[in-house]
VEXLUM-958217 format. One line per field, with one value per atom (N, C-alpha, C): x, y, z; residue in three letters; residue number from 1; atom name. Coordinates in steps of 0.1 Angstrom, whole numbers. Each point is the difference from the previous one (the first is absolute). Layout:
east <- X ...
north <- Y ...
up <- Z ...
rest <- ALA ...
nr <- NUM ...
atom <- CA ...
END
This chain:
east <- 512 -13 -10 0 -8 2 8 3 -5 1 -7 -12 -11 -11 -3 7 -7 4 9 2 -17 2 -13 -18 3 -17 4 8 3 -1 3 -7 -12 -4 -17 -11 2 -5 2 12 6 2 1 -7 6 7 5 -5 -11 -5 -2 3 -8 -14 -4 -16 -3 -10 -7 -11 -5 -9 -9 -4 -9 -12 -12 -10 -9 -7 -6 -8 0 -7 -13 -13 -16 -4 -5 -9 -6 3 -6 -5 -14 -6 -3 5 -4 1 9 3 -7 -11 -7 4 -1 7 -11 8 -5 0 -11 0 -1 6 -1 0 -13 0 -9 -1 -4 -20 -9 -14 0 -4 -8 15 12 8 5 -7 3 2 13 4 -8 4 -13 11 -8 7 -13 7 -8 11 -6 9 -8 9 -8 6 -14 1 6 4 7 -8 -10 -13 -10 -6 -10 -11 -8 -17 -6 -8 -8 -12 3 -6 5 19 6 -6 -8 -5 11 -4 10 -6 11 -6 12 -8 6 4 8 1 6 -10 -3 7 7 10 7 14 6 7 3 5 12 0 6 5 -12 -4 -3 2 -10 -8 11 -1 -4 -3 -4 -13 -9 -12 0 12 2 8 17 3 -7 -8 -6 -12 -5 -9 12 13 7 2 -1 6 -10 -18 -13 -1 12 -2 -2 -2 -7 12 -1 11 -4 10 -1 1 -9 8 -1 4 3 2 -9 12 -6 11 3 -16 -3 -9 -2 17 3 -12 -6 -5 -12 -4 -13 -15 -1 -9 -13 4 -15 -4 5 -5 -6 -7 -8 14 9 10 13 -3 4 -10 -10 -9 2 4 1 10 16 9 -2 -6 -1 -8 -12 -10 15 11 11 7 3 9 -3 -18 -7 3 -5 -5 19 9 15 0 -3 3 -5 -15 -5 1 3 6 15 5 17 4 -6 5 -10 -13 -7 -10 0 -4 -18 -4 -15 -3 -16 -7 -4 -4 -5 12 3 14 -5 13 -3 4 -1 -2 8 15 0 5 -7 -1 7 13 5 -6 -5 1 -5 3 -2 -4 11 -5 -13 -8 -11 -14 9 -15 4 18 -5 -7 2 -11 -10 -7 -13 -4 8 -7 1 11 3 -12 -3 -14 -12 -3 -14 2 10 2 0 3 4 -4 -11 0 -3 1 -1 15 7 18 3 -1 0 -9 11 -4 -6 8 -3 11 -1 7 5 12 8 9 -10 8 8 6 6 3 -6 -2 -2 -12 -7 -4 9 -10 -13 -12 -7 -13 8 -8 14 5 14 -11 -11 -5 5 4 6 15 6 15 -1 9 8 -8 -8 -4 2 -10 2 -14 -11 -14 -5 4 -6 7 5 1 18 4 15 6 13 13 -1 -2 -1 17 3 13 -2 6 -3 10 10 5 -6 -6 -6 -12 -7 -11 0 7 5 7 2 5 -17 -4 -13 -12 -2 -6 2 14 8 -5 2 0 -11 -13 -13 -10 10 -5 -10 -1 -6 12 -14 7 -1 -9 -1 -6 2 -7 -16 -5 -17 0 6 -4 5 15 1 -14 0 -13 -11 -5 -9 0 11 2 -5 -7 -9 8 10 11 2 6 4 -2 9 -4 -12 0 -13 -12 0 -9 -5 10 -4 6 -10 2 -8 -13 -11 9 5 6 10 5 5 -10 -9 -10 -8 -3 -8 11 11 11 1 -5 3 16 10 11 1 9 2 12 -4 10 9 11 7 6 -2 6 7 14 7 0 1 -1 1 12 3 -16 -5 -13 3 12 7 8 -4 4 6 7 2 -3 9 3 -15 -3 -10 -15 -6 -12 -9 -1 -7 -13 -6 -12 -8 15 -9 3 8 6 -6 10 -9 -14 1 -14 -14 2 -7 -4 10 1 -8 6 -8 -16 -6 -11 -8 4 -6 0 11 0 -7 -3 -6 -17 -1 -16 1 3 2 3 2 1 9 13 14 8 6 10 13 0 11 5 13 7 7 -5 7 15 12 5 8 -4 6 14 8 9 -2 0 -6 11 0 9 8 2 8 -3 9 1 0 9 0 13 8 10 0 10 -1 -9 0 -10 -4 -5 -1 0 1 4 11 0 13 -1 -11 -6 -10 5 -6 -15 0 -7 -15 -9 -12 -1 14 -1 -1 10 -1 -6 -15 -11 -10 1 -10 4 9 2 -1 5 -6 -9 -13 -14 -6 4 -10 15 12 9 1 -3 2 -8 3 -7 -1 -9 1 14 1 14 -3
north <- 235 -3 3 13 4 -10 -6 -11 -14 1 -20 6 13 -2 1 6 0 -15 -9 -14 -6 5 -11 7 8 6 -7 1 -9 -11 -8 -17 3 10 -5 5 6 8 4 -10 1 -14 -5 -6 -14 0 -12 0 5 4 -18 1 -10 -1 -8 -4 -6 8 -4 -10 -6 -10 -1 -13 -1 -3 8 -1 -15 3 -19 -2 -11 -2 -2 5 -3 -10 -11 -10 -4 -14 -7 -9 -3 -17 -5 -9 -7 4 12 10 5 8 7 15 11 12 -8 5 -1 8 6 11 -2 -3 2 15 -5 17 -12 12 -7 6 -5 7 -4 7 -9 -3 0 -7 -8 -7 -11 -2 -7 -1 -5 6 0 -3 -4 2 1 8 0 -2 -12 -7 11 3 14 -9 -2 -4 7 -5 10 11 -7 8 -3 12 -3 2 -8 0 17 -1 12 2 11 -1 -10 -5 -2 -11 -12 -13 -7 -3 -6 -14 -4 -19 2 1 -1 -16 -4 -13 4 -5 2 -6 -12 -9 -8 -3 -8 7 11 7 -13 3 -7 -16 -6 -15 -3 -9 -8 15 9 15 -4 -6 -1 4 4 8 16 3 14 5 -9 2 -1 -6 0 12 8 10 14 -1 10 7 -14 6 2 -3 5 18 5 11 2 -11 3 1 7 4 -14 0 -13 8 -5 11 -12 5 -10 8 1 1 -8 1 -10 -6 -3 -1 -17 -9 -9 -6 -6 -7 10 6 8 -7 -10 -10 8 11 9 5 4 6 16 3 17 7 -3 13 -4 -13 -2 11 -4 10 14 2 16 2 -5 3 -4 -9 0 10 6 14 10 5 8 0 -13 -4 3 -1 -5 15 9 16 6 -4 1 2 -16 -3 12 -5 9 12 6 21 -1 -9 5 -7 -11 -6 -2 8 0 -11 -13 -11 3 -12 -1 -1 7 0 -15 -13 -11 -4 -10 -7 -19 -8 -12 -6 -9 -8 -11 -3 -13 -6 -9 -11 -10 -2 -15 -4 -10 -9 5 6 7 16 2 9 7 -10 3 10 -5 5 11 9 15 3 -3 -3 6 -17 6 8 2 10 14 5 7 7 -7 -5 7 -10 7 12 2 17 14 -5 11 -5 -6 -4 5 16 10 3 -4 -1 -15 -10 -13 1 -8 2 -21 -9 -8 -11 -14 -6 -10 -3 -15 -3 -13 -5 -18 -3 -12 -11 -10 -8 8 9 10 -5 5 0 6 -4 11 -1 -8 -2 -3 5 2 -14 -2 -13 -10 -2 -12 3 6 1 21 1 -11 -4 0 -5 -14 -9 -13 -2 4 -9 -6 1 -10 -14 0 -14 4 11 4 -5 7 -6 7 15 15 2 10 3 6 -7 4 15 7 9 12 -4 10 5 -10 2 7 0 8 16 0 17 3 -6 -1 11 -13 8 10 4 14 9 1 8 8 -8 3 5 -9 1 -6 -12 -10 -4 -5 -5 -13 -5 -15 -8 -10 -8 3 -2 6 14 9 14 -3 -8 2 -9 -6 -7 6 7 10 12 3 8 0 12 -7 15 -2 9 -9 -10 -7 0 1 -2 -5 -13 -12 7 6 10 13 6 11 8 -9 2 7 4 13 12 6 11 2 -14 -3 -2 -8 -5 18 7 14 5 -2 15 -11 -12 -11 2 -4 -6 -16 1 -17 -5 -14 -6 -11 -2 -17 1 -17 -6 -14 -2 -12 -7 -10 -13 -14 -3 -18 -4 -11 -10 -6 -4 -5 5 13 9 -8 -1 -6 11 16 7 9 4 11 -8 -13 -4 5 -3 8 2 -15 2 15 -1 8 17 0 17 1 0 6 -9 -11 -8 3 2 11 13 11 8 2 -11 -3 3 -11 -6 17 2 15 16 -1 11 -2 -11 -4 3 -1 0 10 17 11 7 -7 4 4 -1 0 -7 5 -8 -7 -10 -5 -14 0 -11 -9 -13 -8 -13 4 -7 -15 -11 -9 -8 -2 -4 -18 -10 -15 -4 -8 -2 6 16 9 2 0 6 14 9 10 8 -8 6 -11 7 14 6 14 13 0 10 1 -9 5 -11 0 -8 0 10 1 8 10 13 11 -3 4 4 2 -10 1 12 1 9 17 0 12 1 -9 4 0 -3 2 14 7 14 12 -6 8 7 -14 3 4 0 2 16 1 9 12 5 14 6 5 6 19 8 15 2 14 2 12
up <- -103 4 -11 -8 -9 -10 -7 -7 0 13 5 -1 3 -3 -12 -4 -18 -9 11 -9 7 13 3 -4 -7 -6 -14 -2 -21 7 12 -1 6 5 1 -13 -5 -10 -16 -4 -8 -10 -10 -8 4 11 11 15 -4 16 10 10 9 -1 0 -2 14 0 19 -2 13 0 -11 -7 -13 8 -9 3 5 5 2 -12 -8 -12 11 -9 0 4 11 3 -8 -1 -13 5 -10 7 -10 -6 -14 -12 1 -14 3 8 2 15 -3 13 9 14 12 8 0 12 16 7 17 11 0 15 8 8 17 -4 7 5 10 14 12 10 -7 8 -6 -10 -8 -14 -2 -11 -13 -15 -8 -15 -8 -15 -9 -13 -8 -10 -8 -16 -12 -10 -8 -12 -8 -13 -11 -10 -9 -7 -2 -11 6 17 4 -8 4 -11 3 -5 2 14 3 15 17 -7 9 10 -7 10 10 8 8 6 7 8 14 7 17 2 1 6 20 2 15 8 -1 9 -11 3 -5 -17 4 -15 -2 -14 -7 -5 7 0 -9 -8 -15 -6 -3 -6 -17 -5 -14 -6 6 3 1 12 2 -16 -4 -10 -17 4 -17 1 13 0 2 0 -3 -15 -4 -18 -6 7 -6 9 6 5 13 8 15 8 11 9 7 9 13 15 9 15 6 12 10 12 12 16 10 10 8 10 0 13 4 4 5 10 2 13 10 -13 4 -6 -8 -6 3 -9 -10 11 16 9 1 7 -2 -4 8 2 -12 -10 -11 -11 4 -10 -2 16 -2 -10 4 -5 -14 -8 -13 -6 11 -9 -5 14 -1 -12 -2 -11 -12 -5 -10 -1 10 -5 -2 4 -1 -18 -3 -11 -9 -1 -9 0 10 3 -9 8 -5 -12 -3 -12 -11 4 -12 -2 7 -6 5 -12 3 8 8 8 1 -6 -3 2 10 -2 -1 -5 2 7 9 14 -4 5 -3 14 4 15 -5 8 -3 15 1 11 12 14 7 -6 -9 -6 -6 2 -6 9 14 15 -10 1 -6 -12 -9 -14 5 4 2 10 11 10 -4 -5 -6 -13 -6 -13 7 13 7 9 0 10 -12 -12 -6 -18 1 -15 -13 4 -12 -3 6 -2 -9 -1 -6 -13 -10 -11 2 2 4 9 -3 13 -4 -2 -8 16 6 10 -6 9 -1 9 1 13 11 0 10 11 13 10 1 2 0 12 10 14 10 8 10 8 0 14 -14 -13 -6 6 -5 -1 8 11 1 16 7 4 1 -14 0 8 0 4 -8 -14 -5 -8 -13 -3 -3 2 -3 11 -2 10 11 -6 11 3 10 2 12 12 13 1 -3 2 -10 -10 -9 5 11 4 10 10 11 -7 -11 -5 -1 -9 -9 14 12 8 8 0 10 -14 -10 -7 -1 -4 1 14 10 17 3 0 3 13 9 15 2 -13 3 -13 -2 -14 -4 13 0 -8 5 -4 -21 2 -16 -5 2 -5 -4 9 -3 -11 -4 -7 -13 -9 -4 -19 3 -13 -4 -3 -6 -20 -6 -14 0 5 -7 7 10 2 -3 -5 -8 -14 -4 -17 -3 6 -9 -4 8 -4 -15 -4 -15 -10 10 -14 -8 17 -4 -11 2 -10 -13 -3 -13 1 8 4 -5 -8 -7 6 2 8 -6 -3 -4 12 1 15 -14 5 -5 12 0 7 -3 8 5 0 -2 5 6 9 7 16 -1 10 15 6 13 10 -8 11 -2 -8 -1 -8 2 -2 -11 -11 -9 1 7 0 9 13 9 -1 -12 -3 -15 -10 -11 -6 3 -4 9 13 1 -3 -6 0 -13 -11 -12 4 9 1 5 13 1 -10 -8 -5 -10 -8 -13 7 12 7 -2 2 1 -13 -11 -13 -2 5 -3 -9 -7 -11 9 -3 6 -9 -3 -12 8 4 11 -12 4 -17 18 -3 8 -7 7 -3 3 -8 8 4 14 9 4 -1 2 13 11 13 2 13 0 -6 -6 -7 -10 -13 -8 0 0 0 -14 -4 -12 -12 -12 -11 -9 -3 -10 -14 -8 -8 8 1 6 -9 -12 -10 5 9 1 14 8 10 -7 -13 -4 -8 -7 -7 10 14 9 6 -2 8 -15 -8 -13 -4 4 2 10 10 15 5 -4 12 -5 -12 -4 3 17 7 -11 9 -1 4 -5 2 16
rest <- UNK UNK UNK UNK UNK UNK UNK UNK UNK UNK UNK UNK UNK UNK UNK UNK UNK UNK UNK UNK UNK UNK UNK UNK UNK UNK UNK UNK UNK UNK UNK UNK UNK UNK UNK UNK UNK UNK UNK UNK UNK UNK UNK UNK UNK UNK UNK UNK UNK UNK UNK UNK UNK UNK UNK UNK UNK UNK UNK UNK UNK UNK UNK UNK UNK UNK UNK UNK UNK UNK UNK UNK UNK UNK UNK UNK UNK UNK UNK UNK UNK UNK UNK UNK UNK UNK UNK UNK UNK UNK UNK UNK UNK UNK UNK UNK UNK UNK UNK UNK UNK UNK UNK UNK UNK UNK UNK UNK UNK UNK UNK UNK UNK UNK UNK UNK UNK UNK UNK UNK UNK UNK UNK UNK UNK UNK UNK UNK UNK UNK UNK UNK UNK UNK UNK UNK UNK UNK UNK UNK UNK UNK UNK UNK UNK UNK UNK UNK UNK UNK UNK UNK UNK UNK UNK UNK UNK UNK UNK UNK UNK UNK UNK UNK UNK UNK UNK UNK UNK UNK UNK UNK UNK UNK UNK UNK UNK UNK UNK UNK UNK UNK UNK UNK UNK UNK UNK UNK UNK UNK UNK UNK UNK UNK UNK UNK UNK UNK UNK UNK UNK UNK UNK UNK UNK UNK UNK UNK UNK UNK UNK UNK UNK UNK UNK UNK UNK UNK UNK UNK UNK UNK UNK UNK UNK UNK UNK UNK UNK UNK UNK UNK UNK UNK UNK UNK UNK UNK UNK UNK UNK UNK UNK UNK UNK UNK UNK UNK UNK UNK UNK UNK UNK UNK UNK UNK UNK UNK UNK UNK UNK UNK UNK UNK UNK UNK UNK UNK UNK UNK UNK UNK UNK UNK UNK UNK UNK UNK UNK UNK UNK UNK UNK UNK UNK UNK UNK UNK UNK UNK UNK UNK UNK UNK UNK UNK UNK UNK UNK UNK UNK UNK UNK UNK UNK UNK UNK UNK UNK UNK UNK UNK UNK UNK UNK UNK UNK UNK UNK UNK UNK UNK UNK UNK UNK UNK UNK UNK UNK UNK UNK UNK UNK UNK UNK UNK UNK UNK UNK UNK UNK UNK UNK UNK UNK UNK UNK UNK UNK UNK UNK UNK UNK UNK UNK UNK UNK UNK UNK UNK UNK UNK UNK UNK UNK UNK UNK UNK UNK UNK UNK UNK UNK UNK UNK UNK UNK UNK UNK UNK UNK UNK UNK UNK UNK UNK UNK UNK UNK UNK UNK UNK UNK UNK UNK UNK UNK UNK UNK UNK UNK UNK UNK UNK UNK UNK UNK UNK UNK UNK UNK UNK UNK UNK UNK UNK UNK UNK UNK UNK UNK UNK UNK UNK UNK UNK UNK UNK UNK UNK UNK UNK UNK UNK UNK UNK UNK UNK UNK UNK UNK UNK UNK UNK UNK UNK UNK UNK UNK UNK UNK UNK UNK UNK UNK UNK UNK UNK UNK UNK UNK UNK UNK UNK UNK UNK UNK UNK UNK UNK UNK UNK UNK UNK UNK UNK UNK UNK UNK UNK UNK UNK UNK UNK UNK UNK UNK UNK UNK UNK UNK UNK UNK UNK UNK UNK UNK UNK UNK UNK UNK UNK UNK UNK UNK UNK UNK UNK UNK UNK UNK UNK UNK UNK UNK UNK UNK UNK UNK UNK UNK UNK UNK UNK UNK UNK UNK UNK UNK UNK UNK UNK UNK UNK UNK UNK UNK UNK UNK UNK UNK UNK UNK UNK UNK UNK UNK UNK UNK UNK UNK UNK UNK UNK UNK UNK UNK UNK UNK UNK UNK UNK UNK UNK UNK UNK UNK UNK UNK UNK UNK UNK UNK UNK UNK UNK UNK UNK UNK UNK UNK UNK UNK UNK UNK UNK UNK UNK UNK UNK UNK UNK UNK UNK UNK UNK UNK UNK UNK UNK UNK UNK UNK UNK UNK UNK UNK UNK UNK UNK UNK UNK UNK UNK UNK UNK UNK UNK UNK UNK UNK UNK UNK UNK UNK UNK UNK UNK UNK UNK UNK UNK UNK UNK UNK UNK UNK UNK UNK UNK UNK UNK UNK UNK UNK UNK UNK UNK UNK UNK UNK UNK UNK UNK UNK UNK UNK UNK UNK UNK UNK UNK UNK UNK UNK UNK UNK UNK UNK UNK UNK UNK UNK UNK UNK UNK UNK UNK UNK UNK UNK UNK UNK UNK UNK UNK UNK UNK UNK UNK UNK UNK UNK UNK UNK UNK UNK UNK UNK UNK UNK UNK UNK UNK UNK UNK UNK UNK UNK UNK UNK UNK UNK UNK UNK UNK UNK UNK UNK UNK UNK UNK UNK UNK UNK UNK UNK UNK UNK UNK UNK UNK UNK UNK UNK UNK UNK UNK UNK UNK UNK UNK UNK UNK UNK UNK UNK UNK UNK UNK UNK UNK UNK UNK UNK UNK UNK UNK UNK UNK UNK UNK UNK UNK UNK UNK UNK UNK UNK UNK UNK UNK UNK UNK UNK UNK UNK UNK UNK UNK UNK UNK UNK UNK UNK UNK UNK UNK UNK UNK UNK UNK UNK UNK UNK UNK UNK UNK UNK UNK UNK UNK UNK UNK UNK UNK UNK
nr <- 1 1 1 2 2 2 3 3 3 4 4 4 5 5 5 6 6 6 7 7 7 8 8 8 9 9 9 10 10 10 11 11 11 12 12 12 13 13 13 14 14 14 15 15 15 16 16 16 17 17 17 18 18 18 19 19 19 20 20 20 21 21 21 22 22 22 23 23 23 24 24 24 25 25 25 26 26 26 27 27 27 28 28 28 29 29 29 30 30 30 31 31 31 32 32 32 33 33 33 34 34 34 35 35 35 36 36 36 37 37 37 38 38 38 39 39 39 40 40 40 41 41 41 42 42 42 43 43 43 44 44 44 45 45 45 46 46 46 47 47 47 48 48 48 49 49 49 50 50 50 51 51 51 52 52 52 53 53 53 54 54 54 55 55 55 56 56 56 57 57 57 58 58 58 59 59 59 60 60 60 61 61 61 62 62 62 63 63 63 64 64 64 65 65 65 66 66 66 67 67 67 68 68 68 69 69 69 70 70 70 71 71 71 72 72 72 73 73 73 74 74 74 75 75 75 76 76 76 77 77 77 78 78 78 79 79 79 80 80 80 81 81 81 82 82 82 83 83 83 84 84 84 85 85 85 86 86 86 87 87 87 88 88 88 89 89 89 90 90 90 91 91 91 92 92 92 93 93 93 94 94 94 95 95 95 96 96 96 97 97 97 98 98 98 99 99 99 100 100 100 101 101 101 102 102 102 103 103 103 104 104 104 105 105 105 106 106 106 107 107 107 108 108 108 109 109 109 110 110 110 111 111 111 112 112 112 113 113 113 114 114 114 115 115 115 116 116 116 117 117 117 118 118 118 119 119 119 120 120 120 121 121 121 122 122 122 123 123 123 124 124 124 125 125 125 126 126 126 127 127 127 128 128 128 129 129 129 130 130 130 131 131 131 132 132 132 133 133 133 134 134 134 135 135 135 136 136 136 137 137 137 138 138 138 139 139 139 140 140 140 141 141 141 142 142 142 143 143 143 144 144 144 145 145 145 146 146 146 147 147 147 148 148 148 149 149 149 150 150 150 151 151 151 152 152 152 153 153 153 154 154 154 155 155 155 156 156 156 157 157 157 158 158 158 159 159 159 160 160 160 161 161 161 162 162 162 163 163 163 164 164 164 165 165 165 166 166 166 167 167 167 168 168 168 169 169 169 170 170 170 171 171 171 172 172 172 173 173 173 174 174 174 175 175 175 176 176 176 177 177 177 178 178 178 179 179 179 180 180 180 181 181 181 182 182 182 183 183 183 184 184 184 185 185 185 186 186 186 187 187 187 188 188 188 189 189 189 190 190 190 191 191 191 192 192 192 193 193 193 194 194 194 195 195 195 196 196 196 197 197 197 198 198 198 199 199 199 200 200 200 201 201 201 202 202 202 203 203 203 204 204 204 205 205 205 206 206 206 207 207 207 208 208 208 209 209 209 210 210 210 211 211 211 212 212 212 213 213 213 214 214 214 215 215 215 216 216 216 217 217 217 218 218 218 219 219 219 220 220 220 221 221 221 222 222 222 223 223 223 224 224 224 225 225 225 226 226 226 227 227 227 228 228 228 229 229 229 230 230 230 231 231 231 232 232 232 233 233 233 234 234 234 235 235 235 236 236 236 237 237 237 238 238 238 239 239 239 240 240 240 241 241 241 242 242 242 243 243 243 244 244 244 245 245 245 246 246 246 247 247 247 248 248 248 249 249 249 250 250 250 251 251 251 252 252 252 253 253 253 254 254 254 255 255 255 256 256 256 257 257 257 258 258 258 259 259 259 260 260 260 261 261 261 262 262 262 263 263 263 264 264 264 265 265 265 266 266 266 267 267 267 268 268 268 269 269 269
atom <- N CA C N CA C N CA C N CA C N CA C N CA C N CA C N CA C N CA C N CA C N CA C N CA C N CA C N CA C N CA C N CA C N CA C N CA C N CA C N CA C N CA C N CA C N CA C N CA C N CA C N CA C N CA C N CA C N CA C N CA C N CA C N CA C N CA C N CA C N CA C N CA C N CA C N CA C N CA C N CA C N CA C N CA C N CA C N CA C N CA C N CA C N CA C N CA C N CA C N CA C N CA C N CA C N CA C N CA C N CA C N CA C N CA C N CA C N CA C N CA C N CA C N CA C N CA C N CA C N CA C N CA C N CA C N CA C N CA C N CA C N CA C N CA C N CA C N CA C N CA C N CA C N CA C N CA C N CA C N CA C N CA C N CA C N CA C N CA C N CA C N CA C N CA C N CA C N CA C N CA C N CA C N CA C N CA C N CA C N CA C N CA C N CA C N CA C N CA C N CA C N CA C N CA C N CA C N CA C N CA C N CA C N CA C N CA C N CA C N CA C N CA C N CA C N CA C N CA C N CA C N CA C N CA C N CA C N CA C N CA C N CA C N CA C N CA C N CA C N CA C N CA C N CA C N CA C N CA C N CA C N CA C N CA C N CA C N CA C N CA C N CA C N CA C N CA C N CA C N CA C N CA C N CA C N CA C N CA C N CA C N CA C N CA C N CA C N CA C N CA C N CA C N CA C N CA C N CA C N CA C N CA C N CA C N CA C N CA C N CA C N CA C N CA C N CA C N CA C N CA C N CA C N CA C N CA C N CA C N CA C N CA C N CA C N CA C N CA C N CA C N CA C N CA C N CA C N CA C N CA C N CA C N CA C N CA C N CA C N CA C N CA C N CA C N CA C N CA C N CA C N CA C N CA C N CA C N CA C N CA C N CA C N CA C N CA C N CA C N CA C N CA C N CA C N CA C N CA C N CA C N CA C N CA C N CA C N CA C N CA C N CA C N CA C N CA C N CA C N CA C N CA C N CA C N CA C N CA C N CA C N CA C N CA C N CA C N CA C N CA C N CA C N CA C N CA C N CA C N CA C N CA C N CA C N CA C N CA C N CA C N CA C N CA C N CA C N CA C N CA C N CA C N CA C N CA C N CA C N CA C N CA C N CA C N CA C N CA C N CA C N CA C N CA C N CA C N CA C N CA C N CA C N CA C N CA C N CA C N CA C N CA C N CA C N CA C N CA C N CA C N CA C N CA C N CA C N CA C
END
C-alpha cells in the first residue's frame, strides 16, 4: 500500500505529473481583451485597448454591439475602451436610463474610465444616446449616432412617413406605460424635443445618415434634430450618405468618425 502511494504522488507531482484542467484563455473581441460581468442583472462588456490613452476615454455603443464595428475598432488602437450592456427592447426608456446612470457610475468606480463618456446610437439606439445626454449631461463628453432614432412617434411607431414596426411599438409603449397612442403622443421627451439640456453642456453631435431612409426618415429624426439644435447653438455634424437607406451603418472609412470623437470625446477623466 505504502508503495502504490508513493508511485501515485511521483505521477501527480513529479516531473510526469498529470496536468488538470487548462485554464480558459481571456475573451477576445477583435484582438482586443474582453471583459464580461453582470450590472443591474444585466449582461455587460468592456473591450480594453492595448495602450489606453490618457485619462481612459471611452464610447458606450448602446444597442447592437458589434455591428459595422469599424468605428468602435479604429477608436481602440487610438486608446478608447468600448462598453456595452444589454438593455434589448427598452428604446431609451426612464428605467433604461436608470440602469445606464448604474453602469456609467460601475464603469468609472471599478474600471477607472472617464467621467465624460461617448454616446454611440446605432439606430434605435440612439432614444438611449440622447436620453441618456439630457438626464445626465455632465457625464457625456459627446454623441456619434447612426441612422438615429430620435422621435419613437417616427419609428417605431410609424406616424409619420416611415414603415414603423407594429410589435416594436407595442414593447415601445409597455415599457414607458403608455395606455394608449394619445398619451404616447403627448409625450413631450423625445430627443427632437429635448435638446437644451446638450446644447447648455456644448455636447457635439455627428448623426451619419442614408437620405434615403425608408425605415428611420431623415427628415423627421436627425434633420430635425440638425434644424433645432443649430437654433439652440449646438454643434452638430450631419455627414449624409446619397441614396443610402437604413442599412449599412456606419462607413466604410471610420476616419471622419474618429476625427470627430478626437476632437469633441476626450472627456475629464
Amino acid at each position: 500500500m505504502i508503495l502504490r502511494l508513493a508511485l501515485l504522488l511521483a505521477l501527480v507531482s513529479g516531473p510526469f505529473a498529470i496536468a488538470g484542467p487548462a485554464e480558459p484563455a481571456p475573451a477576445q473581441w477583435n484582438g482586443y481583451a474582453k471583459v464580461d460581468f453582470i450590472v443591474d442583472g444585466k449582461k455587460s462588456y468592456l473591450i480594453v485597448p492595448k495602450e489606453p490613452a490618457a485619462g481612459n476615454p471611452w464610447i458606450w455603443r448602446t444597442e447592437f454591439f458589434g455591428h459595422e464595428p469599424q468605428g468602435d475598432i479604429a477608436l481602440l488602437a487610438k486608446g478608447f475602451h468600448v462598453a456595452y450592456t444589454d438593455m434589448t427592447n427598452q428604446y431609451g426608456a426612464p428605467v433604461a436610463i436608470a440602469h445606464m446612470a448604474a453602469f456609467h457610475d460601475h464603469v468609472v468606480k471599478d474600471y477607472h474610465l472617464a467621467n465624460k463618456v461617448v454616446l454611440e446610437g446605432f439606430s434605435r439606439g440612439s432614444l438611449f444616446a440622447f436620453n441618456f445626454a439630457a438626464t445626465h449631461p455632465d457625464q457625456v463628453a459627446c454623441l456619434y449616432v447612426d441612422a438615429p432614432v430620435c422621435d419613437f412617434k417616427s419609428w417605431p411607431a410609424g406616424f409619420g412617413k416611415g414603415k414603423g414596426s407594429t410589435g416594436d411599438w407595442t414593447r415601445c409603449k409597455d415599457i414607458y406605460g403608455f395606455k394608449s397612442d394619445d398619451e404616447a403622443r403627448a409625450y413631450k421627451l423625445n430627443p427632437i424635443d429635448n435638446l437644451a439640456p446638450l446644447a447648455e453642456h456644448k455636447i457635439a453631435i455627428l448623426s451619419i445618415c442614408g437620405d434615403a431612409d425608408q425605415v428611420v426618415p431623415l427628415p423627421e429624426n436627425s434633420g430635425l434634430v440638425k434644424e433645432r439644435y443649430e437654433k439652440l447653438g449646438g454643434t452638430i455634424q450631419l455627414i449624409t450618405k446619397p441614396g443610402g437607406d437604413h442599412h449599412p451603418h456606419s462607413l466604410k472609412d471610420p476616419q471622419p468618425i474618429v476625427d470627430f470623437v478626437l476632437k469633441h470625446g476626450l472627456g475629464e477623466g
